[in-house]
N, C-alpha and C positions, 0 to 999 in steps of 0.2 A: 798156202791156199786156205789156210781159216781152219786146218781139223785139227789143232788143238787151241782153237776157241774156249774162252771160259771154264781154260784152266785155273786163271789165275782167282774165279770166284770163290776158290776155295779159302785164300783170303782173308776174307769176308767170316769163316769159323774156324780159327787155329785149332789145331791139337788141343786141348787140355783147356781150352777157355768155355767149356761147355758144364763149368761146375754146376752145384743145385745151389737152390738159393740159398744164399746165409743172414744170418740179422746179425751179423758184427763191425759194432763201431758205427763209421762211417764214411764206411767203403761204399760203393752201388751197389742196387741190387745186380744180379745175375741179369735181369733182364734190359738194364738200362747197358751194361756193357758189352751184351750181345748189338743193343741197339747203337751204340755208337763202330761196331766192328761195321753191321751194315752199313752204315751210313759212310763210313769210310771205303769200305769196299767197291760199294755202289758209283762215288764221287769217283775214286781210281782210276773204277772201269770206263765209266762214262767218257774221261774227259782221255783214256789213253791206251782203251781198249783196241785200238783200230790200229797202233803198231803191232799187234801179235799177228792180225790180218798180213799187215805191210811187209813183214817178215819172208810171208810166200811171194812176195814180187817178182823176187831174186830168182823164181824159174821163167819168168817171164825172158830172160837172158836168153833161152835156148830160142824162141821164134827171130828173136832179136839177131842171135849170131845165125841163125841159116838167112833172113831175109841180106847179111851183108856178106859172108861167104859165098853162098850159091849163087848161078848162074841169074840176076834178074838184072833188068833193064834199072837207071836211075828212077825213072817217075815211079817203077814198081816198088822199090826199097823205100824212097821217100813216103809212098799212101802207106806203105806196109808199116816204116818203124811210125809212122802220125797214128793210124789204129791203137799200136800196138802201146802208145803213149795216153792216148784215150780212153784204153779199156783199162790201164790202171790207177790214171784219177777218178775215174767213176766207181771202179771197186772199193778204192779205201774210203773217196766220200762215201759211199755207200754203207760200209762199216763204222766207220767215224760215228754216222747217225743213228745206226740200228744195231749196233754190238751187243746192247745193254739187255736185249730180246734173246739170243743166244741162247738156249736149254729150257725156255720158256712159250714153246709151240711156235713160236714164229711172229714175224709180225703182220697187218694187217694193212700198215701203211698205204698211202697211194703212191708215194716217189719210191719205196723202196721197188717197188712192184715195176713204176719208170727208169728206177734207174738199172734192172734188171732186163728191160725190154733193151736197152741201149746198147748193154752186153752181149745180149744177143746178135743186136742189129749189127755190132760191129764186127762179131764172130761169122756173120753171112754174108755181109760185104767183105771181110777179108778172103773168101775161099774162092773170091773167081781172080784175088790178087797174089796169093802166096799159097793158093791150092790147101796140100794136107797139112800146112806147119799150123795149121790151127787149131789140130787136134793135140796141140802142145796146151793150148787155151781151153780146152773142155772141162778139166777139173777146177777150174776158176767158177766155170757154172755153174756146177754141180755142190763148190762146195757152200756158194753162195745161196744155193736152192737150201741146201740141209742146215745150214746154220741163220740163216733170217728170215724163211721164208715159210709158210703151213708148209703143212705133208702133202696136201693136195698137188699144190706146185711142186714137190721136191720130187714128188712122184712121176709127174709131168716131165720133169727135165729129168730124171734120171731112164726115164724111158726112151726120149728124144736123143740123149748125151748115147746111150749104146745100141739105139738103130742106126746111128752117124756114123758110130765108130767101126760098125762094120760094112755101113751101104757107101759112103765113101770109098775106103781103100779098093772095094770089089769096082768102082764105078772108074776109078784112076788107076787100076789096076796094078798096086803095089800091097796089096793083102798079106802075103807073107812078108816083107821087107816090114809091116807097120806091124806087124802081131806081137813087139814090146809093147808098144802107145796102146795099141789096142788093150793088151791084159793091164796098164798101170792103170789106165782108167778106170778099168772095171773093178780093180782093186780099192784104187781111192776110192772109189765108191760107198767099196763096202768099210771101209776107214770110218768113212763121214759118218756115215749112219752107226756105227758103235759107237763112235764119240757122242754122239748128240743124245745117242741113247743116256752115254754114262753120265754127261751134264746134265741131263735132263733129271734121272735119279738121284744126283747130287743137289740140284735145285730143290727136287721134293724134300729130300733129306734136311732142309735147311729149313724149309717151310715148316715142318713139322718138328724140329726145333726150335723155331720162332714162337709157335703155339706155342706148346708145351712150356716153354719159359711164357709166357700170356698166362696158363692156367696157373702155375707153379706162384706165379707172382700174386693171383687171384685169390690162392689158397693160403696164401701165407696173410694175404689182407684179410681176410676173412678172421683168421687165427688169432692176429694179432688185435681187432679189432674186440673179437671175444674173450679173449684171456687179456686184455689190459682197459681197455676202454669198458667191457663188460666189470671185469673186476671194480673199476671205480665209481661206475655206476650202483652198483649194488652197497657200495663201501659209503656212499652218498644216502642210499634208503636207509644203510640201516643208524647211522648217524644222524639222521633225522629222525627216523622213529624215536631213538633214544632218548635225542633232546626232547620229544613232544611227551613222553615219557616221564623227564623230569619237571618239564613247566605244568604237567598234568597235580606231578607229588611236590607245588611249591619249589623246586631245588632251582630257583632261579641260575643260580648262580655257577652250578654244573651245568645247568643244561647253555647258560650261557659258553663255558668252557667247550661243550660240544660244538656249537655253531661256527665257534672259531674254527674247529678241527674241521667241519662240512665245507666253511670256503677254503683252509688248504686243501682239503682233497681236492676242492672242484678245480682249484689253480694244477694241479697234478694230473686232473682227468682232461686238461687242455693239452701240457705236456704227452701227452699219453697219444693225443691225436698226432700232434705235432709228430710224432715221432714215427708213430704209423704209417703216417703218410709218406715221409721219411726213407724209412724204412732203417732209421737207426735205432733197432730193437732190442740192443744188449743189455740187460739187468745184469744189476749188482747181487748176486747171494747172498751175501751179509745183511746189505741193507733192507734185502728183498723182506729175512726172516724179522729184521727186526720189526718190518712194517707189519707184519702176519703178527707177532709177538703182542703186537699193542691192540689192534684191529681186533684179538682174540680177547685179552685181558678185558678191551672198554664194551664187550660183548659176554662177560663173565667166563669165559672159556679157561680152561687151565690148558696152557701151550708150552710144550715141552720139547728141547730139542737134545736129540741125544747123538755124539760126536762134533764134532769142528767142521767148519766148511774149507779146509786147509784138506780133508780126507776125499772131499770131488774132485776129481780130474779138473784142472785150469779150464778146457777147453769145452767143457761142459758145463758147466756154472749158470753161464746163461741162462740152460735153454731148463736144466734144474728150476733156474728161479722163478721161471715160466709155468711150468707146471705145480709147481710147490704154490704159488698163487692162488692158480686154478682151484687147486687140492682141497684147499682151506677155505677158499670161498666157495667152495660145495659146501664144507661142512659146516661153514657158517650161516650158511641160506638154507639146509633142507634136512642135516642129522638130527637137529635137536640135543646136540652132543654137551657134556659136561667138560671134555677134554679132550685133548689133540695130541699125539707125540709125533715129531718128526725126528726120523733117522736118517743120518747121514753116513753113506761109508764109502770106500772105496770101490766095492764091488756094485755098489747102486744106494738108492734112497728108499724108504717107503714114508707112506702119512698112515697111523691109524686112530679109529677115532672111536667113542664108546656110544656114538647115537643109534639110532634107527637100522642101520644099515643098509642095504640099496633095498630099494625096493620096485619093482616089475625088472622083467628082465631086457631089455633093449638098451644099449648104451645111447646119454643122452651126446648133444653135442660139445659138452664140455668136455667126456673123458674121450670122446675120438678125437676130438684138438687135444689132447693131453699123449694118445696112442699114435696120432699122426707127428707129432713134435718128437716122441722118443726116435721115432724112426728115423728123425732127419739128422739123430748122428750116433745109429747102428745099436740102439738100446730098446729093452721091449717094455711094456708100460701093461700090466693086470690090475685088475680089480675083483676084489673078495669080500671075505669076511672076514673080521679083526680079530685078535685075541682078545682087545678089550670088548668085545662084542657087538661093537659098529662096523665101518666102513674098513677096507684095508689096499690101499694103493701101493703096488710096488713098481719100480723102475729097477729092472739089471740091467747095466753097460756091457755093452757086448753081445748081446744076446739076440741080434738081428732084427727080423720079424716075428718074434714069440710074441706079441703082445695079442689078446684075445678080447 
């Protein structure tokens, strides 16, 4: 009778496919795979949601075997199994078309609404034909009311479904002989209404999953947009400054060498989009530092790296190269710095550098893209003061949400 309706939407979000987003390779993001579960889930239900309906037919049986066991005339058995054949093509069409509404308040349709009047009309012509076996047929209303229909209505018939079920049998005078039908009913009842409760919970739950991969995906665009696309934007100023630099001191000839370097970057800050967009955000470590290496050197910077990138965890590397980026392209746009050491270890990384060191206290939105990237695989990301007497970034793995 439809009350385990829209169980099967669960579906739609497996166990364990509700990872956070990741930038490896090129795999989907988290949110295009949530979006292909719905979409599949959705297509399922739609096109085959109204066997799980069809399922409760099978007590349709019971009107069916008393209208051909008990005592009735032929023409009575024939109106009776014709009803009794009518009220469940019009149920499953009826589900067939509005399943997909199920734990979603109901629908507003106009046929669903006709085709529910039908159900009725059939259940009130049957009772001056087969009397009380109709009250076999009540929870078909009812469960039709709770699972496609507002509350308004469900309310309606579930008020109407247990003033019948008791002014009948008082009226036919078998009150106690019916007071099983009577309590299943009222039980189903309350069946319906906690199922629909907990679909309907489940629905929210999913919704609010859907978001939250929306912001997740939002935040990570954002991120990625600033720490690479930003990075090569600034990697573009300042290799032009450079060059206007040298065409200013004659050095034609470097500053022509620069220009070269300004359109591969620009060919790499297209890449950069491409990939964003993408969302295939995996950096190389190695090559990440050597690009920092050079970036620093044609910038007069002395860039130092102290241990192997063989000592970061495999599965951290990335998001490493990601922030070592960022790290360096602060200190290249705002320390005023002479030199740079980056450490690499096992336990974590830091940058320090001998410039300016922070100055006001508010973190800008480089080092919270820097603090929110440690977080997304369990590392905490600080900012300080150096030993060399500048800036002092540190990253520890492991370290949860330390980051401050």
């Amino acid at each position: 009778m439809g009350n385990h309706l829209r169980a099967l939407r669960g579906l739609r979000n497996p166990e364990g496919q509700g990872a956070p987003v990741n930038n490896s390779g090129s795999n989907p993001t988290a949110m295009s795979q949530a979006g292909c579960e719905v979409d599949e889930g959705t297509a399922f239900w739609d096109k085959w949601g109204w066997l799980v309906a069809g399922v409760w037919i099978i007590f349709l049986i019971f009107p069916i075997l008393d209208l051909l066991l008990e005592d009735y005339s032929l023409p009575t058995r024939i109106i009776g199994l014709i009803l009794v054949v009518v009220f469940a093509v019009v149920y499953l069409r009826a589900y067939a078309e509005f399943s997909r509404v199920v734990g979603e308040g109901g629908t507003r349709h106009p046929r669903a609404y006709a085709y529910f009047a039908i159900l009725w009309v059939i259940v009130l012509a049957g009772l001056p034909v087969i009397g009380l076996t109709v009250m076999g047929i009540f929870p078909f209303l009812t469960s039709y009311s709770a699972f496609l229909l507002t509350k308004r209505y469900t309310i309606a018939t579930y008020v109407a479904v247990a003033v019948l079920c008791f002014v009948l049998p008082i009226i036919y005078g078998e009150f106690i002989d019916l007071l099983f039908l009577i309590g299943l009913n009222l039980v189903l009842m309350v069946v319906y209404a906690i199922t629909v409760a907990a679909i309907t919970r489940s629905v929210v739950s999913e919704q609010i999953r859907a978001d939250y991969l929306v912001v997740a995906e939002q935040e990570r665009m954002a991120r990625d947009v600033h720490d690479g696309i930003g990075h090569s934007l600034t990697a573009l100023n300042l290799k032009a400054q450079l060059a206007l630099r040298l065409m200013d001191a004659g050095s034609y000839k470097e500053a022509r060498r620069e220009l070269e370097q300004l359109s591969d970057l620009a060919v790499t800050a297209l890449d950069s989009v491409r990939t964003t967009v993408h969302g295939l955000n995996r950096q190389n470590l190695e090559a990440e530092l050597q690009e920092l290496h050079q970036a620093c050197t044609d910038n007069g910077l002395e860039f130092t790296v102290l241990g192997t990138v063989e000592d970061v965890p495999v599965a951290w590397r990335s998001h490493i190269a990601w922030i070592l980026r960022e790290a360096v392209t602060n200190v290249l746009r705002h320390a005023h710095a002479g030199s740079v050491a980056v450490r690499l270890g096992a336990a974590g990384v830091s940058v320090d550098d001998d410039g300016d060191g922070i100055q006001g206290g508010e973190s800008g939105h480089g080092i919270r893209g820097m603090q929110e990237r440690a977080r997304l695989f369990g590392a905490s990301c600080t900012v300080g003061a150096s030993r060399l007497g500048g800036t002092s970034l540190q990253v520890a793995f492991g370290a949860g949400n330390g980051d401050t």
